[in-house]
N, C-alpha and C positions, 0 to 999 in steps of 0.2 A: 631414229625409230625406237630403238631401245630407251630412251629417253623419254619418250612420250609413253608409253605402254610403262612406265615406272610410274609416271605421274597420273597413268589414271588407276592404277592400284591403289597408290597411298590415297588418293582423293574417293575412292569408291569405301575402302575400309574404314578410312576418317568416317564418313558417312551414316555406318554400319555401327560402329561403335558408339557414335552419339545418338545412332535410336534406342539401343540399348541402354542407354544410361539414362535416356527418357521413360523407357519400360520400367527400366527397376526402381531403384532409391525415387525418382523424378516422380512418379506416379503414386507416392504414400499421397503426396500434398495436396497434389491435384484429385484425385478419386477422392479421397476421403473428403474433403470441402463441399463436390459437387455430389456424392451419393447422401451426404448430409442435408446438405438445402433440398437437394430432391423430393427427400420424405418428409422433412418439415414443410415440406408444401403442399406434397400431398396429404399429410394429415390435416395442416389446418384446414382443406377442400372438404376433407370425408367429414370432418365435424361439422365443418357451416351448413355442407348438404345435411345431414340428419338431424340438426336442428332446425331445417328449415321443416325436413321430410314430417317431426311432428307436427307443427303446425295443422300439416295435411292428412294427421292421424296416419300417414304411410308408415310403414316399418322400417325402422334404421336399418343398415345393414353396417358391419366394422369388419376391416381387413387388416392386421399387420403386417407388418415386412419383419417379418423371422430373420430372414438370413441373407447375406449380398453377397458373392461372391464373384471375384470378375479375372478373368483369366485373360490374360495375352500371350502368342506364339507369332515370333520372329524370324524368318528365314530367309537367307540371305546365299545368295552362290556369286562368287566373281572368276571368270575366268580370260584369260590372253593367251593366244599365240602366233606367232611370228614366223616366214619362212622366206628367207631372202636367197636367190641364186643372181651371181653376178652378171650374166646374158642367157638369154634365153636359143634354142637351139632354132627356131623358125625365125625367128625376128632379129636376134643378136642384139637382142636390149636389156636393160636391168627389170627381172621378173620379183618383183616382192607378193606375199601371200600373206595378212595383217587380220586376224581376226579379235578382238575384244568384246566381252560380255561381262554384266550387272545386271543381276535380279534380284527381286526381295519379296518376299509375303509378308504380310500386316494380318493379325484377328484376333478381333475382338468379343471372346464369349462371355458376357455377365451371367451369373444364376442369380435371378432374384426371387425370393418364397413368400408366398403371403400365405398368411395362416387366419384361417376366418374364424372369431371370437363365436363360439359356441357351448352350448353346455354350461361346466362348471366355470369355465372361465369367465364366461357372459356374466352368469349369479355374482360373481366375486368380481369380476371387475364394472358393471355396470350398476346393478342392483345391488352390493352390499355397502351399507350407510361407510361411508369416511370416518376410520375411527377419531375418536376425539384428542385420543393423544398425538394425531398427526396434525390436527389442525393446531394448537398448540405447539407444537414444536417450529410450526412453519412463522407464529406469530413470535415467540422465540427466537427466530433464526431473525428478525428485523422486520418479517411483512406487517405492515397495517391492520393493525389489530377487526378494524371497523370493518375492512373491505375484506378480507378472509373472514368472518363470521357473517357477516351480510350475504355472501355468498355462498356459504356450507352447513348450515345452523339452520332449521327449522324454529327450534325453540331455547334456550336458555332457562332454565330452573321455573318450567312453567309459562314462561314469557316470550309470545312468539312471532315471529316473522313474518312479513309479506309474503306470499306466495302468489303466483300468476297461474300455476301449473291447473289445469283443469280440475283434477281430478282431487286436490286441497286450496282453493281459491279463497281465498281470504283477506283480509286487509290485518296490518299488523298492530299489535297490543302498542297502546303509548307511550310503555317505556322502552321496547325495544331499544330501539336507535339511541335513544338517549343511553341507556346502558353501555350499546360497543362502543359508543362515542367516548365516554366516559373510560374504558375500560385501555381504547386506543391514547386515550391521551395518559394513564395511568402506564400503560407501555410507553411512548416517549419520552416519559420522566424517569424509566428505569427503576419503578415503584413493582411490578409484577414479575414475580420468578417462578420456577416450576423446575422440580425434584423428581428423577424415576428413582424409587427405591424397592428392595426384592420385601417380600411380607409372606412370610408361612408358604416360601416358596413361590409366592405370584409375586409377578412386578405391575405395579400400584403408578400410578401421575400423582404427583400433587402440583396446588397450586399455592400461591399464599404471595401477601402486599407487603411490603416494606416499610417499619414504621417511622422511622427520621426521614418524615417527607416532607415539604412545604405545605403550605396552608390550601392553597387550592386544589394540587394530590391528594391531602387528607379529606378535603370535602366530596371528591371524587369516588374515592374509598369508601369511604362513610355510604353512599348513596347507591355504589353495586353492592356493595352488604345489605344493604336495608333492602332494596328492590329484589335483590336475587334470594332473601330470607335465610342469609346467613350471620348467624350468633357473633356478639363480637369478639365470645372467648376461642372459639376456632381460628388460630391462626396460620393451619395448614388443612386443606380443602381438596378434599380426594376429589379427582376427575372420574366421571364415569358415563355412562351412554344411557339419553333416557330423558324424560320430558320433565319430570315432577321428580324432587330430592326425595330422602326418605327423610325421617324426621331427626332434627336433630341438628341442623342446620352447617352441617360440617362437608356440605359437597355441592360441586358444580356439576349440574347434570346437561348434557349437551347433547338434544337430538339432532344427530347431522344428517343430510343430506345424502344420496345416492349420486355418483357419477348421473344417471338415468332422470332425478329431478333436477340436476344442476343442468343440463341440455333442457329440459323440458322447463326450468326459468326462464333461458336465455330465448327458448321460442317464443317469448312472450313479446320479445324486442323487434320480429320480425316485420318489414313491412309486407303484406301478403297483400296483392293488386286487388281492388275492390272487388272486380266482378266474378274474383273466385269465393268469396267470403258472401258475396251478394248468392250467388247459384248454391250455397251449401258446399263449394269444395275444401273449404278449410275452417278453420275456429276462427271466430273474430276477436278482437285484441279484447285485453283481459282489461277491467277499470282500473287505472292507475293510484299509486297507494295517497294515503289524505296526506304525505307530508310535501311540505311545501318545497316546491322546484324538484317534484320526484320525475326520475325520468328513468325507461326500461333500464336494464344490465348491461347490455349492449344493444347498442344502434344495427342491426341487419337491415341493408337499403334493396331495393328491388326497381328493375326498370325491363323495357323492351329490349336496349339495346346495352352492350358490355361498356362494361365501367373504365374510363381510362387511368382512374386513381385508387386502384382497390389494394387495401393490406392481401386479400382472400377474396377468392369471386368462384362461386360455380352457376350453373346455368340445370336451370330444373321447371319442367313443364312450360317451354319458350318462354320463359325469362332467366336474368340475371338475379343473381343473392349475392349482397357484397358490404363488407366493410370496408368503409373508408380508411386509408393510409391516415389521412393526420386527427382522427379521431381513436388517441389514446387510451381513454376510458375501455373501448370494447377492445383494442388490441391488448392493452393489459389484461384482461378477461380470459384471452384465445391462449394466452401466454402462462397461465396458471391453470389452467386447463392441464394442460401437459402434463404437470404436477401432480393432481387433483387425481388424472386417469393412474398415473403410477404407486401414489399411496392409498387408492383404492384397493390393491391388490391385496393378497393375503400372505404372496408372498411364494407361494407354490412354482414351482420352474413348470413356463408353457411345454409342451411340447415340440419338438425342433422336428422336419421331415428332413430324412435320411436322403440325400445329396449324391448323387454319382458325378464324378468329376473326372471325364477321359483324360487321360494321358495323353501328351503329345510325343 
């Protein structure tokens, strides 16, 4: 008996300590992977829906996750006891008295905080234009020169972009594209560098070309110079924010985009079901720009029924909004996005709400 009532102690505390060892160290791996994909999925949702929401002129609404906090409390009681008399006084038999218990509590409290983007933060991170030296440094850091300024850039040194967005609908100047085009392949070749240097106390972007280049680099050169009306004695080209250079031809002016028109680009891609656009419930698609094989930003699909292959799906006034998993184009899109909302910022630390976390 003694024997048995040993083996279920060692086998109850074996027990106890391997959920323990689950709780602690075991638990960085697993929480942190799944509270990560969690919010990467709920953001890519909150953005499909509010670009969908403008299409329908509805008001965006933006929530972050401030804070995750996730607590566990473990408790565990093992108790045995044993009472053997050798005969019993009525019966004259052997009387054994064998009690054994194992119990445990399991709980799981997460704190999760969402803080809803308002005020100054809204201005700064929705509506304040992307500054120019982040687009550059991202183009810098190896992105595609063409598809970062196609997507953040209004205008270049006078010369401007397609736009869908209501409210600047446009079709774009001819040399655009031919420019990033130019400007992307001049980045491949490792022809384009860029210099933060301090000036009279401010820190300055420059830009400037490289000149032992091959012969079709150099005609590349030659052609964002001349389009973008810069001299050819400037060999270093202040960046700065702004539609039109000043005179003098020694600067790249770059009017970027807001977080706020780059959503409201991408609604331009939506498919919105006919008979809401037929009744007046939404804007109907914008005309497509005159170059040849132009197609939206991203593909946003819509149907009655949910998607079984969607990168991102939500569901807004009975129906589905969804990007297709194997079309790349608009997931590369959702994926620079992320970027795009964080160097938007200014930089300012949000506000954190003040956390009460019982004691166990």
């Amino acid at each position: 008996m003694r024997a048995l009532l040993r083996l279920i102690l060692i086998l109850a505390v074996a027990f106890m300590a391997a959920a323990c060892q689950s709780i602690g160290p075991g638990s960085v791996q697993r929480d942190r992977l799944d509270y990560a994909g969690a919010i990467a999925g709920s953001w890519r949702e909150q953005t499909l829906l509010n670009i969908v929401k403008l299409r329908y002129f509805d008001a965006p609404v933006f929530l972050e996750v401030s804070s995750v906090i996730s607590s566990y409390t473990l408790q565990s009681e093992v108790s045995a006891a044993a009472q053997s008399y050798p005969f019993s006084n009525s019966t004259g038999a052997n009387n054994t008295n064998n009690r054994v218990g194992v119990s445990g509590t399991y709980t799981d409290r997460p704190t999760i905080s969402y803080t809803p983007v308002t005020g100054k933060q809204y201005i700064e991170k929705l509506l304040r234009p992307i500054p120019p030296q982040a687009v550059f440094a991202m183009i810098q850091a190896g992105h595609s020169a063409d598809f970062i300024l196609a997507l953040t850039a209004r205008a270049i040194n006078d010369v401007y972009n397609y736009s869908a967005s209501p409210a600047r609908r446009r079709r774009e100047d001819p040399a655009f594209y031919r420019v990033i085009s130019a400007i992307s392949r001049i980045q491949q070749a490792g022809a384009l560098g860029m210099r933060v240097e301090n000036r009279g106390g401010k820190e300055v972007t420059l830009i400037f070309f490289r000149e032992n280049v091959d012969e079709d680099v150099a005609k590349d050169i030659h052609f964002v110079r001349d389009t973008l009306g810069i001299k050819p004695e400037n060999k270093e080209l202040l960046l700065t924010f702004g539609a039109t250079p000043r005179s003098g031809g020694g600067e790249i002016t770059l009017l970027t985009r807001s977080m706020w028109e780059i959503l409201a680009e991408l609604s331009s891609g939506v498919e919105v079901p006919e008979q809401d656009t037929a009744e007046g419930r939404a804007t109907t698609a914008p005309p497509m720009s005159d170059r040849p094989h132009a197609t939206p930003i991203a593909h946003i699909h819509s149907s009655s029924e949910q998607p079984a292959n969607a990168y991102t799906a939500v569901r807004y006034r009975d129906h589905w909004f969804w990007i297709d998993d194997r079309d790349l184009a608009s997931k590369r899109v959702f994926t620079f996005l992320t970027v795009f909302s964080s160097i938007a910022e200014t930089g300012n630390v949000p506000q954190i709400p003040i956390i009460t976390i019982p004691a166990n």
